[in-house]
N, C-alpha and C positions, 0 to 999 in steps of 0.2 A: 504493500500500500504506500510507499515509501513513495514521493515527491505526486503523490496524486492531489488534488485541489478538490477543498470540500467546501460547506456552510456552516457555522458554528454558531448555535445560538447557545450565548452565556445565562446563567439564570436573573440576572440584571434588565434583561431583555434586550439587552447590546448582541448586532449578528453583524457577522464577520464573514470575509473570504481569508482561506486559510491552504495552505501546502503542509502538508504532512512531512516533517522531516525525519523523525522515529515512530515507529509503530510497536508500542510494547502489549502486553495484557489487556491489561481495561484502560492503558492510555494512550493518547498521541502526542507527543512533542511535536508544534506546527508554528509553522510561521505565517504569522498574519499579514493579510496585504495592506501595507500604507502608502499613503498619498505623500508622493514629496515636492509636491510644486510642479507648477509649469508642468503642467500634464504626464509628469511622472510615476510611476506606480510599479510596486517593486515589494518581492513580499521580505521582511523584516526578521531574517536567518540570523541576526547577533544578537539579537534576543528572544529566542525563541518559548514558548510555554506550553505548558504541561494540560490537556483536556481532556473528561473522560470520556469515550466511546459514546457515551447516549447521548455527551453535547452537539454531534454532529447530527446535520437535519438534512446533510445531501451531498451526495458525491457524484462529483464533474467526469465523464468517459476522459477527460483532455490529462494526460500523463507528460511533465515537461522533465525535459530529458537534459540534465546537469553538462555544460560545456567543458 
């Protein structure tokens, strides 16, 4: 499941695009997509966090494949 891109709703009601960069048990370490200006957008790997399996509400067929 490793770099596949998901929807993450937090229990805050905050929802996210996210890239999976570990896939453990019940978690995934993902990295969220942020906005860096000037129509930038880039998912945020140097800080990546910790979310459990049931936070995810949907998974994208689109697998991006690390250069």
């Amino acid at each position: 499941m490793e770099t596949q891109i998901i929807d993450v709703d937090f229990d805050d009601g905050f929802k996210s695009i996210a890239k999976i960069v570990k896939d453990s048990y019940s978690e995934y370490e993902v990295a969220l997509l942020e906005y860096y200006g000037d129509g930038e957008w880039d998912f945020d790997t140097e800080e990546p966090i910790l979310i459990t399996k049931d936070s995810v509400s949907g998974l994208s067929l689109i697998h991006i494949s690390e250069p």
